[in-house]
N, C-alpha and C positions, 0 to 999 in steps of 0.2 A: 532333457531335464537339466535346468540349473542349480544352483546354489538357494536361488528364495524361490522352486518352484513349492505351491502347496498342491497337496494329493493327502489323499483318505490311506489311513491306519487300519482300516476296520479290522476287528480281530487281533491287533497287534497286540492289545495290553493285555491277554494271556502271556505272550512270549516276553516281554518286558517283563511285567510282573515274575514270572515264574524265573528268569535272570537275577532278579535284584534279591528273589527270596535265595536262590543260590546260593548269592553272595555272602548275604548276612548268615546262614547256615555256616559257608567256608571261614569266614571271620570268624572267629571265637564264638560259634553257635550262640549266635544273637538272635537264633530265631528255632523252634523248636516246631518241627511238624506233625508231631504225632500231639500235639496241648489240643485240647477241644476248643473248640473257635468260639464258645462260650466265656473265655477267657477277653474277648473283644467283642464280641457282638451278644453281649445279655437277651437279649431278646431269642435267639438261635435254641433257648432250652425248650420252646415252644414247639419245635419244629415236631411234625410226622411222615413217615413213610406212606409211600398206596402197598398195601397192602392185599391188595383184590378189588373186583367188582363187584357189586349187589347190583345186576341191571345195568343201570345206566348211571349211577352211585358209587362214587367211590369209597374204598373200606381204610380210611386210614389207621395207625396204629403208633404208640411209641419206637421211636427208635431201639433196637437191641444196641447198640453202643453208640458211644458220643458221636457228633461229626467231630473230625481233626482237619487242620488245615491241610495235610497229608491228603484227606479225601476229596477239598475245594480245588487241589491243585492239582490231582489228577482226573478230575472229573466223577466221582463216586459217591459222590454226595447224595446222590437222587432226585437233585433238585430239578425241577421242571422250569423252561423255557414260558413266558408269559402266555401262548398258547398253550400251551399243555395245561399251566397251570389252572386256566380257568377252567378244564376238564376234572380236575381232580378239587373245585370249588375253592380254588384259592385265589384273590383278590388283588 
């Protein structure tokens, strides 16, 4: 491998990301993990849990508390991988 070899990251921008959020955390808390990521992404109040099955239907439900970025970056969110997601009728 050289200096301009290119090669595939994949997966990598968890691990960046989750460094740079670090960072700004260690900085003068420039960045708060537990704020609900409805604070950036409006849309996120939308969001529901599965809940259960009905057959082959999925039962979803309000969230019981907000998501926090805390949840995005440890993976807790619930959020489903674009297969899953079309199981659980989400687009």
């Amino acid at each position: 491998m050289t200096e301009d070899t290119v090669c595939n990251i994949a997966s990598m921008t968890k691990a960046i990301t989750g460094a740079c959020a670090m960072q700004l955390l260690e900085h003068g808390g420039k960045l708060d993990l537990d704020s609900p990521i409805t604070k950036w992404i409006p849309q996120a109040s939308e969001l529901k849990v599965l809940d259960g099955w009905d057959g082959d239907k999925p039962i979803l439900r309000v969230p019981k508390t907000e998501v926090t970025l805390r949840n995005l970056m440890t993976h807790t969110t619930g959020m489903a991988y674009t297969l899953r997601a079309s199981l659980c009728g989400i687009e």
